[in-house]
Backbone as ProteinMPNN parsed JSONL, in Angstrom:
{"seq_chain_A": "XXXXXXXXXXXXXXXXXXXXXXXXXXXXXXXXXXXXXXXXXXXXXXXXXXXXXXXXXXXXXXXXXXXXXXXXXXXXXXXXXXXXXXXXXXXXXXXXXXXXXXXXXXXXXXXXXX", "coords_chain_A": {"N_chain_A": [[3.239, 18.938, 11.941], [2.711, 16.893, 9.097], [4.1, 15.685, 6.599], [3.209, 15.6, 3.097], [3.976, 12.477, 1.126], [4.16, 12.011, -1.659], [5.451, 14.619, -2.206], [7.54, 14.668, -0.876], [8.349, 12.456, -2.092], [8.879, 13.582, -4.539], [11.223, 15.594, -4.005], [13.209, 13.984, -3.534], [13.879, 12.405, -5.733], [15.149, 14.66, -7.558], [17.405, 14.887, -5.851], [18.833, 12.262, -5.194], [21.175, 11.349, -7.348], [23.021, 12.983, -6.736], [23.401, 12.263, -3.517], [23.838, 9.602, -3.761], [26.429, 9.74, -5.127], [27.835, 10.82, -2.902], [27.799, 9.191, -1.011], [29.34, 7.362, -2.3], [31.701, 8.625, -2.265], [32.971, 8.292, 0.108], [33.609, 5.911, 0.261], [33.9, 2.773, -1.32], [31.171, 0.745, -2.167], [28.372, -1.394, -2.614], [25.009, -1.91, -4.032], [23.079, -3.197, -2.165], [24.217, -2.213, 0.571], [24.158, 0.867, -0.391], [21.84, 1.224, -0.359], [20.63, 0.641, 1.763], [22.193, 2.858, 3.324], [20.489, 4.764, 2.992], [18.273, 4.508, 3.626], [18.143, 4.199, 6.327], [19.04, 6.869, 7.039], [16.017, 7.992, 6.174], [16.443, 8.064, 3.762], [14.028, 6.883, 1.737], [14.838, 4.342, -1.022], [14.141, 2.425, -3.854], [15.389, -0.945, -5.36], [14.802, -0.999, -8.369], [15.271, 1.453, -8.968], [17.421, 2.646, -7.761], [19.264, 0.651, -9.211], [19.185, 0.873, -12.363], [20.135, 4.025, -11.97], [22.533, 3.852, -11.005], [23.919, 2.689, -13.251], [23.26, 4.555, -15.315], [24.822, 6.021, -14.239], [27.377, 4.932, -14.381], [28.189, 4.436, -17.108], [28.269, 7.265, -17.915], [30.849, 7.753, -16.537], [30.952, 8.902, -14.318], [31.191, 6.891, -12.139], [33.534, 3.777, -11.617], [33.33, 0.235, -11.424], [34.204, -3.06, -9.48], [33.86, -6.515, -9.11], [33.575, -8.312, -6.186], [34.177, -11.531, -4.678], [31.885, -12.823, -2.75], [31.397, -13.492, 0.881], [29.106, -15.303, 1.363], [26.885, -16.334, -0.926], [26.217, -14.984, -4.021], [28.964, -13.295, -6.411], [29.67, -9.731, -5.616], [29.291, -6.413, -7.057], [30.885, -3.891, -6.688], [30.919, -0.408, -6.082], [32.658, 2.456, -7.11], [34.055, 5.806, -6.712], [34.764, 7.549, -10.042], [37.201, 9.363, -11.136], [36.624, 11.337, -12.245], [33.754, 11.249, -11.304], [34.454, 12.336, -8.737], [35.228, 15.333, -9.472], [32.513, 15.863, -11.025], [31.574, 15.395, -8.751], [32.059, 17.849, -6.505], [31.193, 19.732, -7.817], [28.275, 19.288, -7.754], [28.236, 19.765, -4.691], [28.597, 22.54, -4.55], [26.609, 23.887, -6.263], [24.566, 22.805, -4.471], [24.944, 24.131, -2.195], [24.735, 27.056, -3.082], [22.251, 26.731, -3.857], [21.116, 26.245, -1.132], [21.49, 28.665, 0.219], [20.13, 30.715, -1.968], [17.4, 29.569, -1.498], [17.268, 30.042, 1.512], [17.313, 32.774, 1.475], [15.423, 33.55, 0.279], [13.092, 32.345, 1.797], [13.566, 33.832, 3.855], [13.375, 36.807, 2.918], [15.692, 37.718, 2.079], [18.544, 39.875, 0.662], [20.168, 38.081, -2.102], [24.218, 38.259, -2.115], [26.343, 38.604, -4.672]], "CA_chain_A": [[2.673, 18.943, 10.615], [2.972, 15.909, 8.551], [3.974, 16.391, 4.918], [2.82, 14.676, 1.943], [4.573, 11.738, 0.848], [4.356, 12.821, -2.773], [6.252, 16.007, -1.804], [8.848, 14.017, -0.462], [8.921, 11.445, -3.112], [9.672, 15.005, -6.253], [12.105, 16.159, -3.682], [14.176, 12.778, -3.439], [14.152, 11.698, -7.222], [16.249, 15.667, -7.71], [19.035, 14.961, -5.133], [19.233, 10.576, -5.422], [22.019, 11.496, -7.523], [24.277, 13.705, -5.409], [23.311, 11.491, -2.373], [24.609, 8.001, -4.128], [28.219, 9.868, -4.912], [28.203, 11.292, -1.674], [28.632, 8.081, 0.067], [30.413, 6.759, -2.762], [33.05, 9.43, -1.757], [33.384, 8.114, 1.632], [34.297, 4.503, 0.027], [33.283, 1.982, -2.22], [29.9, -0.114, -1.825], [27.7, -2.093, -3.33], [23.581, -1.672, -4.317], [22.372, -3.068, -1.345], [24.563, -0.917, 1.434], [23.989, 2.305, -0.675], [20.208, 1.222, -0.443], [20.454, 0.422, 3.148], [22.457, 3.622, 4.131], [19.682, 5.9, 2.462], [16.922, 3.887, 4.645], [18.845, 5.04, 7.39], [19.007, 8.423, 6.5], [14.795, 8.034, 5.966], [15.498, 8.955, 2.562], [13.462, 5.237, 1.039], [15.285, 4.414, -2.588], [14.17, 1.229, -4.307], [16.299, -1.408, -6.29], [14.228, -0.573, -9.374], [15.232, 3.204, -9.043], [18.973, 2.479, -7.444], [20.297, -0.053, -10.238], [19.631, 2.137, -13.611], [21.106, 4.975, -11.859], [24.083, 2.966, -10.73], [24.484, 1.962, -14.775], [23.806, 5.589, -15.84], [26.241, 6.886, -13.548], [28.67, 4.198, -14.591], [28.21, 5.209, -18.497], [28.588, 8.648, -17.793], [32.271, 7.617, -16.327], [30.956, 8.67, -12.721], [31.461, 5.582, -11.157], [33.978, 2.627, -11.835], [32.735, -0.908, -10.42], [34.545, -4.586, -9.61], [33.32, -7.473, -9.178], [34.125, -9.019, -5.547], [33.398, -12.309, -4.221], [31.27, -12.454, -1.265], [31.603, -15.05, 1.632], [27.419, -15.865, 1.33], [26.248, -15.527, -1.934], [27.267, -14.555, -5.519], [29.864, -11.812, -5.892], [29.354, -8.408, -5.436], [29.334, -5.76, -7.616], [31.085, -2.973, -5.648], [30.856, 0.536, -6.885], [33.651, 3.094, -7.179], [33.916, 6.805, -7.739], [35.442, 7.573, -10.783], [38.228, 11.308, -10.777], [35.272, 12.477, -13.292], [32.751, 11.227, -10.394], [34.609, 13.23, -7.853], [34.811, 16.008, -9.808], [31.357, 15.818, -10.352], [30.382, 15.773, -6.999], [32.797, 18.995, -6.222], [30.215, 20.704, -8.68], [27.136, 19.488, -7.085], [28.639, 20.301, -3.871], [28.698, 23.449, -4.797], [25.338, 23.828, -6.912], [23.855, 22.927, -3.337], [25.533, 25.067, -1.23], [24.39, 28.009, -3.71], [20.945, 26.444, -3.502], [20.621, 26.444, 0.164], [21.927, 30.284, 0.283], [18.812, 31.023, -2.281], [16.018, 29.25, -0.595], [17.138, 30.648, 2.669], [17.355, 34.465, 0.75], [14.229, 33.798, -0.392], [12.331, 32.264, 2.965], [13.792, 35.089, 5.214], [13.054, 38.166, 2.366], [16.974, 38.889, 2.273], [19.074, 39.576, -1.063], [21.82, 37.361, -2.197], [25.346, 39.14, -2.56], [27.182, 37.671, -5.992]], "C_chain_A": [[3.28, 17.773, 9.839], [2.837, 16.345, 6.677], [3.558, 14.983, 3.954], [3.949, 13.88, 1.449], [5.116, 12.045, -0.736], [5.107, 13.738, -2.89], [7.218, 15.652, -2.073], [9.658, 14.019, -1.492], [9.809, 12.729, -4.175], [10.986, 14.9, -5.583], [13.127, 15.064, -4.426], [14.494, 12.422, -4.54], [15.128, 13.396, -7.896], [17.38, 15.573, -6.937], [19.728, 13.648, -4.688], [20.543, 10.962, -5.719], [23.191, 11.923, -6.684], [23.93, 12.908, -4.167], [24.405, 10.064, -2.805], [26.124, 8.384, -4.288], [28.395, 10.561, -3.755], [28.596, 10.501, -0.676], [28.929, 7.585, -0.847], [32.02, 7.258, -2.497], [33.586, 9.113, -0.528], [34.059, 6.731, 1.463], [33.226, 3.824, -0.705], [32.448, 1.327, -1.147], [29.202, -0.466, -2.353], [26.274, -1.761, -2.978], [22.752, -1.78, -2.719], [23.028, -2.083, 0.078], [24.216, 0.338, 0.789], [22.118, 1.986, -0.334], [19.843, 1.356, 1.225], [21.178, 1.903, 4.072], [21.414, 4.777, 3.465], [18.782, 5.47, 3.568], [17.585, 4.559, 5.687], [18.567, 6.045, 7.825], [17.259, 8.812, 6.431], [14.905, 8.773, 4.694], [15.308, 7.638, 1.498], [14.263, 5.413, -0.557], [15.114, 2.571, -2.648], [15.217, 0.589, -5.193], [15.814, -1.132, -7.679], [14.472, 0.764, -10.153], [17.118, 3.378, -8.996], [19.772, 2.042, -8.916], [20.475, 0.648, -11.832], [20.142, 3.347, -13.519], [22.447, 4.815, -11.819], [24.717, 3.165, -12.03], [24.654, 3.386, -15.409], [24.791, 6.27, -15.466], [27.331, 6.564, -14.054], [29.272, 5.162, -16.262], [28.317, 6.262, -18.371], [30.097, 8.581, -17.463], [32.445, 8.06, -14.799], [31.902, 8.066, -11.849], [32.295, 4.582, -11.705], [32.995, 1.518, -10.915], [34.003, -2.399, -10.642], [34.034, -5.002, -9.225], [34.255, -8.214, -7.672], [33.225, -10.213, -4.825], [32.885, -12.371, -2.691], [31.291, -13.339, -0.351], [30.113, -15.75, 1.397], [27.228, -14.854, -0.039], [26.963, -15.468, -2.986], [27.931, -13.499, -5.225], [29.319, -10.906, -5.935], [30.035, -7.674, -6.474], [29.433, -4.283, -6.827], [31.413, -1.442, -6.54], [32.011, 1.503, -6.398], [33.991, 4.658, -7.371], [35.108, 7.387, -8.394], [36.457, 8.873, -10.632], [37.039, 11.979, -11.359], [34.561, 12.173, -12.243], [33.064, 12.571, -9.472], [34.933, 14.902, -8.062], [33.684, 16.771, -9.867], [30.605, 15.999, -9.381], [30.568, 17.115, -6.176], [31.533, 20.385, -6.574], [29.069, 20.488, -7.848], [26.944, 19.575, -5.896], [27.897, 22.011, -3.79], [27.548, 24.458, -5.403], [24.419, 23.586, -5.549], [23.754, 23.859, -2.536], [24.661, 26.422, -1.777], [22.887, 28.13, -3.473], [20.51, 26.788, -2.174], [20.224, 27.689, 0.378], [20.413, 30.6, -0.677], [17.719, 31.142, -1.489], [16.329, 29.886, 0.337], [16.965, 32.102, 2.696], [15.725, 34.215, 0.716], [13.119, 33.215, 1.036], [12.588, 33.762, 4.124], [13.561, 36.743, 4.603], [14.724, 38.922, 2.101], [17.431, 38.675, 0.785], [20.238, 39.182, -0.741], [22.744, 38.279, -2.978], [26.046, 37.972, -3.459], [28.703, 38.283, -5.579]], "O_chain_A": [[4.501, 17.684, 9.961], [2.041, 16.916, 5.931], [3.634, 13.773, 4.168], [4.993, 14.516, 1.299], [6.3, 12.276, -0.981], [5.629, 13.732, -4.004], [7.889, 15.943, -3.062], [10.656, 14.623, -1.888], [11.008, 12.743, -4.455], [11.899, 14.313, -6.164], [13.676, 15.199, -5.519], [15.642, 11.978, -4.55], [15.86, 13.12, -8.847], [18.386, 16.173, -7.317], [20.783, 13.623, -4.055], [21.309, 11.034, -4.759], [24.059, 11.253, -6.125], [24.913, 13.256, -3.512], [25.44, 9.701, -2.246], [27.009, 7.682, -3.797], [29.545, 10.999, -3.721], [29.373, 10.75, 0.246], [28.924, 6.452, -0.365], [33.08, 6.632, -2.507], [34.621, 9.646, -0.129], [34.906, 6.34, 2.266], [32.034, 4.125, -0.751], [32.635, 1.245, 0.067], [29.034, 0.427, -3.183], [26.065, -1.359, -1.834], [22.072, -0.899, -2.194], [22.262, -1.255, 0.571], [23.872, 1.131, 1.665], [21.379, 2.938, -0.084], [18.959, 2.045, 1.733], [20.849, 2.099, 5.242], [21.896, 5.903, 3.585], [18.616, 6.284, 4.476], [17.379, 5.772, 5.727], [17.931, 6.248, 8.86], [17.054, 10.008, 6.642], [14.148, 9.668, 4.318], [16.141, 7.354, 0.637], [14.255, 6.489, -1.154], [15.633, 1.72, -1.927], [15.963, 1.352, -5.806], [16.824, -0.986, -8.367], [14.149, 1.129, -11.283], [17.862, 3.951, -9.792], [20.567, 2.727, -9.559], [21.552, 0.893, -12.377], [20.59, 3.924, -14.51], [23.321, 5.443, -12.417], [25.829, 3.687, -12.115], [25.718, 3.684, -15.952], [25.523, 6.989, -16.146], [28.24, 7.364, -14.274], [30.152, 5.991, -16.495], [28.84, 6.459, -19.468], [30.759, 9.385, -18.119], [33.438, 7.847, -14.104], [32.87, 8.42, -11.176], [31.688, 4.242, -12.721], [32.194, 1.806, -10.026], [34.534, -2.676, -11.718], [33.226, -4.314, -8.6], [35.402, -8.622, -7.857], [32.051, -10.101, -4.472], [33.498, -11.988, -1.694], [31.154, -14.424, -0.915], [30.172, -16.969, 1.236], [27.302, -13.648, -0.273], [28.146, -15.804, -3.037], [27.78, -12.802, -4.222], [28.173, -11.041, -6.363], [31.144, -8.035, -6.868], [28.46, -3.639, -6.432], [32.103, -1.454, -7.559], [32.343, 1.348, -5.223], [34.295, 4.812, -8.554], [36.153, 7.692, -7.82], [36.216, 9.408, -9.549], [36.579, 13.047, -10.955], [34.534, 13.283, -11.712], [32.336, 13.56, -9.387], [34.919, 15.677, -7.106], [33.494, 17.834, -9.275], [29.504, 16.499, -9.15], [29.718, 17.55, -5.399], [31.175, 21.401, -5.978], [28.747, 21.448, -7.146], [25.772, 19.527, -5.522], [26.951, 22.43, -3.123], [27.539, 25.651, -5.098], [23.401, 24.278, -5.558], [22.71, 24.395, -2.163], [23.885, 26.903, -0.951], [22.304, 29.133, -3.062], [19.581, 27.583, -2.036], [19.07, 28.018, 0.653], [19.442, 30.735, 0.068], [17.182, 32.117, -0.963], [15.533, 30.825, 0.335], [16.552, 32.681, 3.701], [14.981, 34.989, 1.32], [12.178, 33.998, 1.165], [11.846, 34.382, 4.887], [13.543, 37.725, 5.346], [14.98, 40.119, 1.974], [17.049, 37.84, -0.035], [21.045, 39.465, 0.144], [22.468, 38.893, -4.008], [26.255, 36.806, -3.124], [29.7, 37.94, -6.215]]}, "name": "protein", "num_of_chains": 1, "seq": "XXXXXXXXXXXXXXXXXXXXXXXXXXXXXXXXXXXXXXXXXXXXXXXXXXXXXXXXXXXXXXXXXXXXXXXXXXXXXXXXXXXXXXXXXXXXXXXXXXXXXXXXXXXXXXXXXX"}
């Protein structure tokens, strides 16, 4: 069965976020590796979509960033996650996990124990 692209796309624009500090937690990286390890992954994220999240994340206190120079090319703008990021991500860790446990309550007919 082949699903609708549209589908996809809702899903992906609710969990971008928690995906981008999820491999920011593994180590710093810059726009185009976080872009390139989502492709990967088959989950598509444009630079159009990537870079104002990047900035809101930053402003939020998420993410730190420096500025390193690159051997080819202008420098890089390498992204960072902030103690509030990893915090952050602890929570939506956790907010998933809870999630999964639902949907799976709710596909199989069983009740969730609090």
């Amino acid at each position: 069965m082949e699903i609708d692209e549209n589908i996809k796309i809702q899903m992906r624009k609710g969990i971008l976020e928690y995906c981008i500090l999820s491999i920011l937690s593994r180590g710093d990286s810059y726009a185009p590796e976080i872009i390139a390890e989502m492709k990967d992954k088959e989950m598509i994220v444009v630079e159009g979509t990537l870079y104002p999240l990047l900035t809101r994340l930053k402003n939020s206190g998420l993410l730190d960033y420096r500025w390193e120079e690159s051997p080819q090319g202008p420098p890089r703008k390498y992204y960072t996650l902030s103690e509030k990021g990893h915090e952050h991500l602890a929570i939506l860790d956790a907010a998933w996990q809870e999630m999964i446990s639902q949907i799976e309550a709710i596909r199989h007919g069983i009740s969730v124990s609090k």
